[in-house]
FIMAR-603945 format. One record per atom (N, C-alpha, C): x, y, z; atom name; residue number from 1. Coordinates in steps of 0.2 Angstrom, whole numbers. Each point is the difference from the previous one (the first is absolute). Layout:
N
+-------+-------+-------+-------+-----+
!    px !    py !    pz ! atome ! num !
+-------+-------+-------+-------+-----+
!     X !     Y !     Z !    CA ! NUM !
...
+-------+-------+-------+-------+-----+
END
This chain:
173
+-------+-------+-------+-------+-----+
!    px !    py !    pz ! atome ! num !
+-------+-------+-------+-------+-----+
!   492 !   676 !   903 !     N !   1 !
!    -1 !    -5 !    -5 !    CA !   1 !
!     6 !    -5 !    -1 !     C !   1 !
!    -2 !    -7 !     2 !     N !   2 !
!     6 !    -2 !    -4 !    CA !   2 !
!    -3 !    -9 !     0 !     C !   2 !
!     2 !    -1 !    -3 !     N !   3 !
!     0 !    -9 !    -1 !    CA !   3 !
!    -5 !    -1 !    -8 !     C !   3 !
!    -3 !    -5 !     0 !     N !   4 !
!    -4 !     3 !    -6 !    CA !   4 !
!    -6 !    -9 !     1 !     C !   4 !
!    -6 !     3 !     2 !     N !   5 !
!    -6 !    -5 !     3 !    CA !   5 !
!    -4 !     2 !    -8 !     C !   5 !
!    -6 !    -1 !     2 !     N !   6 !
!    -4 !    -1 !    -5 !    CA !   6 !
!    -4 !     7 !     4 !     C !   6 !
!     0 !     4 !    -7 !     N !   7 !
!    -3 !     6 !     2 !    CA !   7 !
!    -6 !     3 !    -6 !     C !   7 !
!    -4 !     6 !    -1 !     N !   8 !
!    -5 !    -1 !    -3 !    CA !   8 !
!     1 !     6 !    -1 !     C !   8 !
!     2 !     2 !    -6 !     N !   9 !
!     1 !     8 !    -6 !    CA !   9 !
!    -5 !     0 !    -2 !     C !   9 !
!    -3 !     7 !     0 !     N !  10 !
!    -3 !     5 !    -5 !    CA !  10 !
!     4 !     3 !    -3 !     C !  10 !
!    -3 !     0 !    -6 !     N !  11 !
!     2 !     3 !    -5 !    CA !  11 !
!    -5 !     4 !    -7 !     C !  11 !
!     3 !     6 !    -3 !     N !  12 !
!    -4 !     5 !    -3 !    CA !  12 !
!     2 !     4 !    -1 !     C !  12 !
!    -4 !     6 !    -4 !     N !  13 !
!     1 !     8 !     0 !    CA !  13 !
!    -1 !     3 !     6 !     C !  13 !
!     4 !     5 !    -1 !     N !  14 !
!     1 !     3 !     4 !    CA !  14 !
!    -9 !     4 !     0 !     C !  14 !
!    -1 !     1 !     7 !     N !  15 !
!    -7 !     0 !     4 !    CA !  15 !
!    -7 !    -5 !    -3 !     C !  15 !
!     4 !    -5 !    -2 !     N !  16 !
!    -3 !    -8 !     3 !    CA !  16 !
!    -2 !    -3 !     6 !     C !  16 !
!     2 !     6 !     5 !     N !  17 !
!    -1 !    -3 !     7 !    CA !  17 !
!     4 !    -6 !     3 !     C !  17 !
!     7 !     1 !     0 !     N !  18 !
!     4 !    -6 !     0 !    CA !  18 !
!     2 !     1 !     9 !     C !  18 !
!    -1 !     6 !     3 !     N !  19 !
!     5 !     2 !     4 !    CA !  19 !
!    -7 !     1 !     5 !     C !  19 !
!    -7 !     4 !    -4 !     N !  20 !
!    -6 !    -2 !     6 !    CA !  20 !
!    -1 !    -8 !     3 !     C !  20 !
!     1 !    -4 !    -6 !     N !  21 !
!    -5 !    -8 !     1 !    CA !  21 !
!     7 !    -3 !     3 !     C !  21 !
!     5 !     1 !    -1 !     N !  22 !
!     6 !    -2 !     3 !    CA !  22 !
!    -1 !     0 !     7 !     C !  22 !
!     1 !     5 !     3 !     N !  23 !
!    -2 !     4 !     5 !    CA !  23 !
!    -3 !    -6 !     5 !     C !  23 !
!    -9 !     0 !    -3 !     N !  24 !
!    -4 !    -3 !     2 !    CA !  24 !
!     2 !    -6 !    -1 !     C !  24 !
!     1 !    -2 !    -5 !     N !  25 !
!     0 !    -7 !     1 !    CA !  25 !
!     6 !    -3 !     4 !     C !  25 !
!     5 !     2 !     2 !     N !  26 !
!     6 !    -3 !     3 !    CA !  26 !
!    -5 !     0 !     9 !     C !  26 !
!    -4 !     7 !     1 !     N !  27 !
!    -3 !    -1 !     8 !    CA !  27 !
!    -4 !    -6 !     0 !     C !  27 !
!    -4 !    -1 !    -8 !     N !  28 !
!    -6 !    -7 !     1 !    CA !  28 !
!     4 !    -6 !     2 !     C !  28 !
!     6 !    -1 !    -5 !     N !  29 !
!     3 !    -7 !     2 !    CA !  29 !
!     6 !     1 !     3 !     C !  29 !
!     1 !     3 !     7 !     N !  30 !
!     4 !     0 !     3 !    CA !  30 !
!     9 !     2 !    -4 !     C !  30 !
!     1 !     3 !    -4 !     N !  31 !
!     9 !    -1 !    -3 !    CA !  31 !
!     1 !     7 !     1 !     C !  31 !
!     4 !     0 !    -2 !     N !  32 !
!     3 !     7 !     1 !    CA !  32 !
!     1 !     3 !    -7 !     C !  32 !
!    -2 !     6 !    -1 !     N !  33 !
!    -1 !     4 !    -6 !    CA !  33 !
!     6 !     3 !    -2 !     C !  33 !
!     3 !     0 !    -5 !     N !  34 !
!     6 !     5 !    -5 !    CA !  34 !
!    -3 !     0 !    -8 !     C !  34 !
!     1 !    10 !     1 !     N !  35 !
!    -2 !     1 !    -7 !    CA !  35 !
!     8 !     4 !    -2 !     C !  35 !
!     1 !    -5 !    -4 !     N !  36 !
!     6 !     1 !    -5 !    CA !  36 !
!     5 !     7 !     2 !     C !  36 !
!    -4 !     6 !    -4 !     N !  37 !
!     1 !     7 !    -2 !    CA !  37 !
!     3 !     1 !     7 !     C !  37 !
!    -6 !    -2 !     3 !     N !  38 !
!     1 !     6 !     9 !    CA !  38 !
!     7 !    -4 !     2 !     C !  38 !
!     0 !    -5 !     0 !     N !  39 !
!     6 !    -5 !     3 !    CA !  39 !
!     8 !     3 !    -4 !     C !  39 !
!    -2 !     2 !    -9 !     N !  40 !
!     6 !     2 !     0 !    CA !  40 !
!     1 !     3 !     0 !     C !  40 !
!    -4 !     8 !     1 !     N !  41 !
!    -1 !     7 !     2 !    CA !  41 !
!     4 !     0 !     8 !     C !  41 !
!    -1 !    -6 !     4 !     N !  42 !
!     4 !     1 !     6 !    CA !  42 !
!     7 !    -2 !     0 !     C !  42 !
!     0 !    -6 !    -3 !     N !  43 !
!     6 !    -2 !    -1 !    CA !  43 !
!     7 !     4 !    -5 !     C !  43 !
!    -3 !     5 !    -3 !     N !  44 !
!     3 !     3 !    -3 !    CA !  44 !
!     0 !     9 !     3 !     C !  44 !
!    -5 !     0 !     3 !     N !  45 !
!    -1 !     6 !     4 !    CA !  45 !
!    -1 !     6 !    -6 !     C !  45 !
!    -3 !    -1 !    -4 !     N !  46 !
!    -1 !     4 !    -5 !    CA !  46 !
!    -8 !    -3 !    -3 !     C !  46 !
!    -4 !     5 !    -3 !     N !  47 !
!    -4 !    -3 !    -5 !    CA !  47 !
!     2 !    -2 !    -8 !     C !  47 !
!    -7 !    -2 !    -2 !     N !  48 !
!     1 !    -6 !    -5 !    CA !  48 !
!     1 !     6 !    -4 !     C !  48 !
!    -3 !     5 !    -2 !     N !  49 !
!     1 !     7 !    -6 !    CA !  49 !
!     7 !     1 !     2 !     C !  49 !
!     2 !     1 !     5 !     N !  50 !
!     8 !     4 !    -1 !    CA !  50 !
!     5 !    -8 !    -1 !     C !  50 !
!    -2 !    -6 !     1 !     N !  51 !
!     7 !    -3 !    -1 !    CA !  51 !
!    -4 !    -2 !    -7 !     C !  51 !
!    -6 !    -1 !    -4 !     N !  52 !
!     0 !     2 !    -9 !    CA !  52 !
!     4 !     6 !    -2 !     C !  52 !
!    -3 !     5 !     1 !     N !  53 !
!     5 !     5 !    -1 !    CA !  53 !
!     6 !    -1 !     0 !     C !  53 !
!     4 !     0 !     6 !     N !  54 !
!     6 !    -1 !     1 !    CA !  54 !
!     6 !    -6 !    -2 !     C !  54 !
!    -5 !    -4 !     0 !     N !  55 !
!     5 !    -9 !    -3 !    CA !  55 !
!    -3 !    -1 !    -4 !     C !  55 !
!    -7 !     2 !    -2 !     N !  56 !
!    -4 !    -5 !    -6 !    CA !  56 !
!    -3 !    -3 !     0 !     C !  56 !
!    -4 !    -3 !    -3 !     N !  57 !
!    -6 !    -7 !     2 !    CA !  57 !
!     4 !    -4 !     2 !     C !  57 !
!     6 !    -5 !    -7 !     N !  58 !
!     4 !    -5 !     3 !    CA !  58 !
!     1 !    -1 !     6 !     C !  58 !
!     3 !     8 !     0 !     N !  59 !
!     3 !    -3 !    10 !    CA !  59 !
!    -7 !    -5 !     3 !     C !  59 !
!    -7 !     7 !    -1 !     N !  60 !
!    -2 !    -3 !     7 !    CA !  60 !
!    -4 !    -8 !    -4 !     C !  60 !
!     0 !    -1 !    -5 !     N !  61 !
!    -1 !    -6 !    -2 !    CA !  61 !
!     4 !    -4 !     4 !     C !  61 !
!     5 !     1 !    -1 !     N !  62 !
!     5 !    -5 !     5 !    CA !  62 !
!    -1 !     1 !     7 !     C !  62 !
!     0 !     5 !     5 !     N !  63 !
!    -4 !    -1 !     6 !    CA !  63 !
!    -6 !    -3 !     1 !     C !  63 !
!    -6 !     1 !    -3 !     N !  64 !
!    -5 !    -3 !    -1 !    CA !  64 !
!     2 !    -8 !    -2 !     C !  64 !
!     3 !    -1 !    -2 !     N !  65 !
!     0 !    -9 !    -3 !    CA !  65 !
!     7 !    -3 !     9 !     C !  65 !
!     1 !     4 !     3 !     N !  66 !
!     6 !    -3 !     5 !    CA !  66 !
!    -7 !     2 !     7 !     C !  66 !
!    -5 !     5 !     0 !     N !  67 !
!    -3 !    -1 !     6 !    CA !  67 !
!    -6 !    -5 !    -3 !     C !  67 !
!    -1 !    -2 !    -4 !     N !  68 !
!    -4 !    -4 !    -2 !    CA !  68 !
!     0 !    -7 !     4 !     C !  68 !
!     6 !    -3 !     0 !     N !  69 !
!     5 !    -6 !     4 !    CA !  69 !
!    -1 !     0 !     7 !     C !  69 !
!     0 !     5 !     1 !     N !  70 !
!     0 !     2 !    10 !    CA !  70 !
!    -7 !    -1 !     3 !     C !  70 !
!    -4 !    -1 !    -4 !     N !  71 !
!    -8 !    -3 !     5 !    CA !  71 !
!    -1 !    -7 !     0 !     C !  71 !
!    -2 !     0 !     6 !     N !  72 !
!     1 !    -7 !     2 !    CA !  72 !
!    -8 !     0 !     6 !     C !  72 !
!    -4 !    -5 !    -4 !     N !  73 !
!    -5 !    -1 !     1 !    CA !  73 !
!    -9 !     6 !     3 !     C !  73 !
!     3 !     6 !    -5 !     N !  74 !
!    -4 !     6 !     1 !    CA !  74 !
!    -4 !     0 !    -7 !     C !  74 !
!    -3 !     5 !     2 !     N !  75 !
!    -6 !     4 !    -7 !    CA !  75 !
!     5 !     5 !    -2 !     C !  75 !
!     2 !    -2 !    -8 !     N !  76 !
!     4 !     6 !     0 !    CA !  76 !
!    -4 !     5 !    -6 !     C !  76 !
!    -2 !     6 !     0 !     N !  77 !
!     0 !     6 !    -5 !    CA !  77 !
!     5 !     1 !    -4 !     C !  77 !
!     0 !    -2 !    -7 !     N !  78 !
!     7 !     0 !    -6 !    CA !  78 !
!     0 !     7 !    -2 !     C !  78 !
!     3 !     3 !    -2 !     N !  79 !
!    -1 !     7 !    -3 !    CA !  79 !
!    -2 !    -3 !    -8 !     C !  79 !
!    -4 !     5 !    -4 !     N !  80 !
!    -2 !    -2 !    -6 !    CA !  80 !
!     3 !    -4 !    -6 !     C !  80 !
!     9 !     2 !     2 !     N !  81 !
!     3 !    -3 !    -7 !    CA !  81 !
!     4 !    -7 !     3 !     C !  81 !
!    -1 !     0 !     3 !     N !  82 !
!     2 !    -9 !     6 !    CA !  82 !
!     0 !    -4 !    -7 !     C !  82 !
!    -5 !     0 !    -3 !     N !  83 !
!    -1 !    -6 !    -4 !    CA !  83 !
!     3 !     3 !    -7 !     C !  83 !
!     4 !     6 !     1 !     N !  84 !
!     6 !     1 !   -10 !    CA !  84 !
!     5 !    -6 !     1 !     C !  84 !
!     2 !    -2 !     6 !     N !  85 !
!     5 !    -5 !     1 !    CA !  85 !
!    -2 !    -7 !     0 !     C !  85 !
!     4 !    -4 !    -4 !     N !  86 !
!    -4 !    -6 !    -2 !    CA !  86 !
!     2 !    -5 !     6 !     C !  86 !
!     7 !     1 !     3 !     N !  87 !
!    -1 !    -2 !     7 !    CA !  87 !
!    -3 !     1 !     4 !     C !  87 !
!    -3 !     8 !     3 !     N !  88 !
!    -5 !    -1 !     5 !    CA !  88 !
!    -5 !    -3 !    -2 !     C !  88 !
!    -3 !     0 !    -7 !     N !  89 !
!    -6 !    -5 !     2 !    CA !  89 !
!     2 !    -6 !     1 !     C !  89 !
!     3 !    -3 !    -2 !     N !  90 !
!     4 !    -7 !     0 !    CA !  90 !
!     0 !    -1 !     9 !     C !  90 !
!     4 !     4 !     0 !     N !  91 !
!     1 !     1 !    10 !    CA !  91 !
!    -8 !     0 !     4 !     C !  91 !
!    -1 !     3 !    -3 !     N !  92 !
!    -7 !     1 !     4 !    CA !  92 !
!    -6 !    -7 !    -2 !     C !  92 !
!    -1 !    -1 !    -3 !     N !  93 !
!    -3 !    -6 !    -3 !    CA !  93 !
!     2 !    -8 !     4 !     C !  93 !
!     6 !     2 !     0 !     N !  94 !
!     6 !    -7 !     7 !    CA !  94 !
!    -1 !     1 !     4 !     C !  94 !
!    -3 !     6 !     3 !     N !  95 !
!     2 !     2 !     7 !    CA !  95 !
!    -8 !     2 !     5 !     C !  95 !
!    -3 !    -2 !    -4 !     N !  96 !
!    -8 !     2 !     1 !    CA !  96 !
!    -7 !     0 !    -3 !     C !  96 !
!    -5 !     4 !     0 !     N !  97 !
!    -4 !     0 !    -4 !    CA !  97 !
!     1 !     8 !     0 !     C !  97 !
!    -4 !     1 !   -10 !     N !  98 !
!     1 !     8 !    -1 !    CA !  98 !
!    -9 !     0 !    -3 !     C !  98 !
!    -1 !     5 !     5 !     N !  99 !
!    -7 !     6 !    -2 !    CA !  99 !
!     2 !     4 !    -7 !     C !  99 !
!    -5 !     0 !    -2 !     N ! 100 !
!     1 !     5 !    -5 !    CA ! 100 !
!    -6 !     7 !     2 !     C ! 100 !
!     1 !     5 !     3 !     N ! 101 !
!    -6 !     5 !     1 !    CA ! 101 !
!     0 !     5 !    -7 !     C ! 101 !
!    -6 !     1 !    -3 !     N ! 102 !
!    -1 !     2 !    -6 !    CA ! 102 !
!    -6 !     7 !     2 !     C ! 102 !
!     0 !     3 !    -5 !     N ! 103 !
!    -4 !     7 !     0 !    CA ! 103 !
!     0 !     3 !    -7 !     C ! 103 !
!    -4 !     3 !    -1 !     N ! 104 !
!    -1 !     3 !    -8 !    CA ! 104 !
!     4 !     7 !     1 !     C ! 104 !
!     3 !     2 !    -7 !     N ! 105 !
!     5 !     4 !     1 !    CA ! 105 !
!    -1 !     7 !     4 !     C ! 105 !
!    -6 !     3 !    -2 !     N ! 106 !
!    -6 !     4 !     3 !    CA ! 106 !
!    -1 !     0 !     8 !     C ! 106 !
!    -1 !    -8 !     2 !     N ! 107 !
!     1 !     1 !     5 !    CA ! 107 !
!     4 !     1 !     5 !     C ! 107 !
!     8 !    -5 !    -5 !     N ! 108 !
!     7 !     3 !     5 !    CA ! 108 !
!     1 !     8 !    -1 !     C ! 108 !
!    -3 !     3 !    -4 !     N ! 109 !
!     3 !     8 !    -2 !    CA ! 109 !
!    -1 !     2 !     5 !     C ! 109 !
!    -8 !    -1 !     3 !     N ! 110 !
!    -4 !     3 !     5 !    CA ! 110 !
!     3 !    -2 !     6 !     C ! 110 !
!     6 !    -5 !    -1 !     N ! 111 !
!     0 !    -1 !     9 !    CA ! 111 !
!     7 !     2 !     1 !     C ! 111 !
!     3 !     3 !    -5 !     N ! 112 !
!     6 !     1 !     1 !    CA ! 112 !
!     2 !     7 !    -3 !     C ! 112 !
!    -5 !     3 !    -1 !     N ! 113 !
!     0 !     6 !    -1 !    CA ! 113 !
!     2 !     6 !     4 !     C ! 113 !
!    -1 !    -1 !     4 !     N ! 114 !
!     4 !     5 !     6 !    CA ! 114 !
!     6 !     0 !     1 !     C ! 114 !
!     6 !    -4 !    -2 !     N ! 115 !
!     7 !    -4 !     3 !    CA ! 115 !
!     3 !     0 !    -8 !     C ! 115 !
!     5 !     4 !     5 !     N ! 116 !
!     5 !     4 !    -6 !    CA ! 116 !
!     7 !    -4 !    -1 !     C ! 116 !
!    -1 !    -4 !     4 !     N ! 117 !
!     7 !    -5 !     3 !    CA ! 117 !
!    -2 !    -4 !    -5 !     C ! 117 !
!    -2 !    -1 !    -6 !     N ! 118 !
!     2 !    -7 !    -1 !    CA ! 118 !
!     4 !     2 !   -10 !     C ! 118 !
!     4 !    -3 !     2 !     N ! 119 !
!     7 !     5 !    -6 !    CA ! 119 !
!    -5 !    -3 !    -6 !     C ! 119 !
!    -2 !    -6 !    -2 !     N ! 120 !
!    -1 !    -2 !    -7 !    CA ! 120 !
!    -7 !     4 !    -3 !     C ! 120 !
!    -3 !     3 !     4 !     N ! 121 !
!    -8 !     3 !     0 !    CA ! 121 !
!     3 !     8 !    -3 !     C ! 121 !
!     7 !     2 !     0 !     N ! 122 !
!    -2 !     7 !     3 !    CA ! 122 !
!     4 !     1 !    -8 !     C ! 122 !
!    -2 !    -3 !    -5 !     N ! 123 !
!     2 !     3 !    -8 !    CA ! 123 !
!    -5 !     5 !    -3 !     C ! 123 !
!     4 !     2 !    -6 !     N ! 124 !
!    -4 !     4 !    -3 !    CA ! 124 !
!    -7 !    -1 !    -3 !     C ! 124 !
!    -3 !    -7 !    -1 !     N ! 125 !
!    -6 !    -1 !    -2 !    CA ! 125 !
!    -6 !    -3 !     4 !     C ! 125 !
!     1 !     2 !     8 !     N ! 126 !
!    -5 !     2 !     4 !    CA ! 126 !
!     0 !    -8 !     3 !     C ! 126 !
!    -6 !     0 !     4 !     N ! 127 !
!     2 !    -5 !     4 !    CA ! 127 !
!    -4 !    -8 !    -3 !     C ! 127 !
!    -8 !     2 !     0 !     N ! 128 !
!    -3 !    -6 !    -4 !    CA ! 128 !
!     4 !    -2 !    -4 !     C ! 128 !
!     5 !     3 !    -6 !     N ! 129 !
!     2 !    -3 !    -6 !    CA ! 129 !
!     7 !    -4 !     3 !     C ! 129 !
!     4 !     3 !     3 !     N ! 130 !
!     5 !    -2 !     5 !    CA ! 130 !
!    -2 !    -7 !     2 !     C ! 130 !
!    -8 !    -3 !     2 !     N ! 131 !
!     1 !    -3 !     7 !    CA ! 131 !
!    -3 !    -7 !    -4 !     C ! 131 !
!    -4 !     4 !    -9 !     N ! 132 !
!    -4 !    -5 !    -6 !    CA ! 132 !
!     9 !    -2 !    -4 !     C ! 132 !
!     6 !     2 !     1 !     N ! 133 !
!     8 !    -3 !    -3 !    CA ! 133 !
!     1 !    -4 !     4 !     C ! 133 !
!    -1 !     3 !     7 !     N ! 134 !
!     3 !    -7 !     5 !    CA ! 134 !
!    -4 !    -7 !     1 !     C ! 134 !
!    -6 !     2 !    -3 !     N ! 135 !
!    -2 !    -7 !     2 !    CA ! 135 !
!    -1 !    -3 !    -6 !     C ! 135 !
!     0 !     1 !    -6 !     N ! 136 !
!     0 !    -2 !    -6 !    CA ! 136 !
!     8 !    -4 !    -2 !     C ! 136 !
!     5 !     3 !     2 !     N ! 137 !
!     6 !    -1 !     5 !    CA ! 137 !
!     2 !    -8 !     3 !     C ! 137 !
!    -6 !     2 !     6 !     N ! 138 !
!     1 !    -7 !     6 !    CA ! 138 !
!    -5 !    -2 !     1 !     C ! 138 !
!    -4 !     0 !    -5 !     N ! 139 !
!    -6 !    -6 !     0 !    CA ! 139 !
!     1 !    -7 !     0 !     C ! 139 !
!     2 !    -2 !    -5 !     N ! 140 !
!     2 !    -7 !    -1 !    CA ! 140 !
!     3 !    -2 !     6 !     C ! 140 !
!     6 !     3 !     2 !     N ! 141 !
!     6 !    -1 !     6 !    CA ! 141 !
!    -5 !    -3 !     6 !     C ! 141 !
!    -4 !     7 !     0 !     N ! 142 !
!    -4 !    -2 !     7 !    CA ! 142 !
!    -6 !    -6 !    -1 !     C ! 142 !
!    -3 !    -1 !    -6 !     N ! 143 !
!    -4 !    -6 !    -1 !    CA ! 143 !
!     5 !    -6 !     6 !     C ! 143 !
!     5 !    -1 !    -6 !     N ! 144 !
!     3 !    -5 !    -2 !    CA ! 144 !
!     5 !    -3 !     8 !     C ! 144 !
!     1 !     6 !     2 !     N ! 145 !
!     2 !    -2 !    10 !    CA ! 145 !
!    -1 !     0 !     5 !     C ! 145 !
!    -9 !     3 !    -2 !     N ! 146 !
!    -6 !    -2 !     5 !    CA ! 146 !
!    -2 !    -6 !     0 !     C ! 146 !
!    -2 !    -4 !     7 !     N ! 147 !
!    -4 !    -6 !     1 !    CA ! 147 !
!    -8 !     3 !    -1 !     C ! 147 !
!     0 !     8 !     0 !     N ! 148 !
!   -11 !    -1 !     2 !    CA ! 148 !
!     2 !     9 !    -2 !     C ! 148 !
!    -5 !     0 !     0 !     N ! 149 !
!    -2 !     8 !    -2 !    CA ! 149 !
!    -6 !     4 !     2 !     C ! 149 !
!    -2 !     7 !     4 !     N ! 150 !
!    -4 !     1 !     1 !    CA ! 150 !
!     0 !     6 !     0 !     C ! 150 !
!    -6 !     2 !    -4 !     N ! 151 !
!    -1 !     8 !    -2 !    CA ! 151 !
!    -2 !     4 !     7 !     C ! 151 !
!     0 !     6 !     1 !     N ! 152 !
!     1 !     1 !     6 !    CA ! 152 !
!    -5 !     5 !    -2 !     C ! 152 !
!    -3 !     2 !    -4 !     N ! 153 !
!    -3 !     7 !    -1 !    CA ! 153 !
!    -6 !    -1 !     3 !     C ! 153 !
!    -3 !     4 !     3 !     N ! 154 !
!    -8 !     0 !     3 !    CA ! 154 !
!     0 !    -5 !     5 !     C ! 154 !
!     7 !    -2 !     3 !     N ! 155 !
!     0 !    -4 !     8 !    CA ! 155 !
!     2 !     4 !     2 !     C ! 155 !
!     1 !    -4 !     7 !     N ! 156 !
!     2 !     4 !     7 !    CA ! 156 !
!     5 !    -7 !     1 !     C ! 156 !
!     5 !     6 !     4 !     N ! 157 !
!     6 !    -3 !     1 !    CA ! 157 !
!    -1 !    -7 !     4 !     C ! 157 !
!    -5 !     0 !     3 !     N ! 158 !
!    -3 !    -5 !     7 !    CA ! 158 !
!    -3 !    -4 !    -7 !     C ! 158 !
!    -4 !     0 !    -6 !     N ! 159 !
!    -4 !    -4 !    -2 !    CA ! 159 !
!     7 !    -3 !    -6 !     C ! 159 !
!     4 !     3 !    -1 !     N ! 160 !
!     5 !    -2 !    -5 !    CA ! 160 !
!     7 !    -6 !     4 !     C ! 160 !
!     0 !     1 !     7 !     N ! 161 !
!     4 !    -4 !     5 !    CA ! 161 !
!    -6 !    -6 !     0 !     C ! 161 !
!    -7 !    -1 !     2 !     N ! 162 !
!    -3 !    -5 !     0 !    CA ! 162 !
!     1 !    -3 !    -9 !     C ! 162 !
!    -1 !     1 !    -1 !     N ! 163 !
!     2 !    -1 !    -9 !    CA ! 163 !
!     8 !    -5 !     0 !     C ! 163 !
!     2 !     5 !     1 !     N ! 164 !
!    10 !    -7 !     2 !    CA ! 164 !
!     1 !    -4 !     3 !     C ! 164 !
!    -4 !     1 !     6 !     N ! 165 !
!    -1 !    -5 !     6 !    CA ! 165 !
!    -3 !    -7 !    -1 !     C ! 165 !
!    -5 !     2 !    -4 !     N ! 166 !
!    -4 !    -7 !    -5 !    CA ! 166 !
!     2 !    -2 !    -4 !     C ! 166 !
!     3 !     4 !    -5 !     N ! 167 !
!     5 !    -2 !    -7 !    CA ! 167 !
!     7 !    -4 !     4 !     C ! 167 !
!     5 !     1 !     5 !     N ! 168 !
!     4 !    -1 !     4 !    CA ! 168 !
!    -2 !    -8 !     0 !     C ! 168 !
!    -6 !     1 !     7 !     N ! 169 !
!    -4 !    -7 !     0 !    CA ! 169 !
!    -2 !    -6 !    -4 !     C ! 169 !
!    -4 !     1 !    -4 !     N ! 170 !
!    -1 !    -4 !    -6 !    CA ! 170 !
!     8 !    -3 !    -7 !     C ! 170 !
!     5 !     5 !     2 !     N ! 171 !
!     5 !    -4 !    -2 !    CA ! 171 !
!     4 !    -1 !     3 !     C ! 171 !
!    -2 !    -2 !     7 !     N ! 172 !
!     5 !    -5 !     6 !    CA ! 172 !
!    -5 !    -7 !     0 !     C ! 172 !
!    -5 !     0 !    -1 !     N ! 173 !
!    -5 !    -6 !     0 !    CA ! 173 !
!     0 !    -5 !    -8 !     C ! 173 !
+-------+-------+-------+-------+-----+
END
């Protein structure tokens, strides 16, 4: 990753499908895919639960907003607190267009209910109530940093990339 083209973030809760539709959508239009987390999970050689743990959110707030910079003309998958920082949205808003992928809290419970790795879910007042602060949280944020928004519930990852590819289209035209 290096220079900084115009590239196309998703952004959302965590199990919004940011790292499925990413996926897919980097093969439809040709770019090359980086999802955040993975990218600093390698770059750091550790996961994201032990460098919270271990340095804290800050830190990885601050890894998070420096690998943010390093894509250059891909689809990139943000991890879910991308937009606490008022630079990355700002960053991301210059530097591309932003997806907003959305789900009902019930249905992120459901998709992220198996994965133990995600440090902010794992408090003592369970996980829907965890996932109804976080978005109550970064609501606004993510309105306000998205070009386009698409609920993703009751699609398929193939029906939600035809959905961006149009939205995409229709505001290049």
């Amino acid at each position: 990753m290096s220079g900084n083209r115009e590239n196309l973030y998703l952004i959302g809760m965590m199990g919004s499908g940011k790292t499925t539709i990413g996926e897919l959508l980097a093969n439809k239009l040709e770019k090359p895919f980086i999802d955040l987390d993975s990218f600093i999970e390698n770059e750091q050689d550790e996961t994201i639960s032990n460098i919270f743990s271990r340095d804290g959110e800050t830190h990885f707030r601050n890894l998070e907003a420096e690998a943010l910079k390093l894509a250059s003309g891909c689809v990139v998958a943000c991890g879910g607190g991308v937009v606490l920082r008022r630079g990355n949205r700002t960053f991301m808003r210059s530097r591309g267009m932003v997806i907003l992928l959305t789900a009902s809290v019930q249905e992120l419970s459901r998709r992220v209910k198996s994965i133990d790795s995600r440090p902010l879910l794992n408090g003592p007042h369970g996980r829907v109530n965890a996932l109804e602060q976080l978005w109550d949280a970064r609501r606004t944020k993510y309105s306000k940093t998205s070009h386009f928004s698409v609920d993703t519930e009751g699609l398929t990852p193939k029906d939600i990339c035809e959905k961006i590819i149009c939205m995409i289209g229709n505001a290049n035209n």
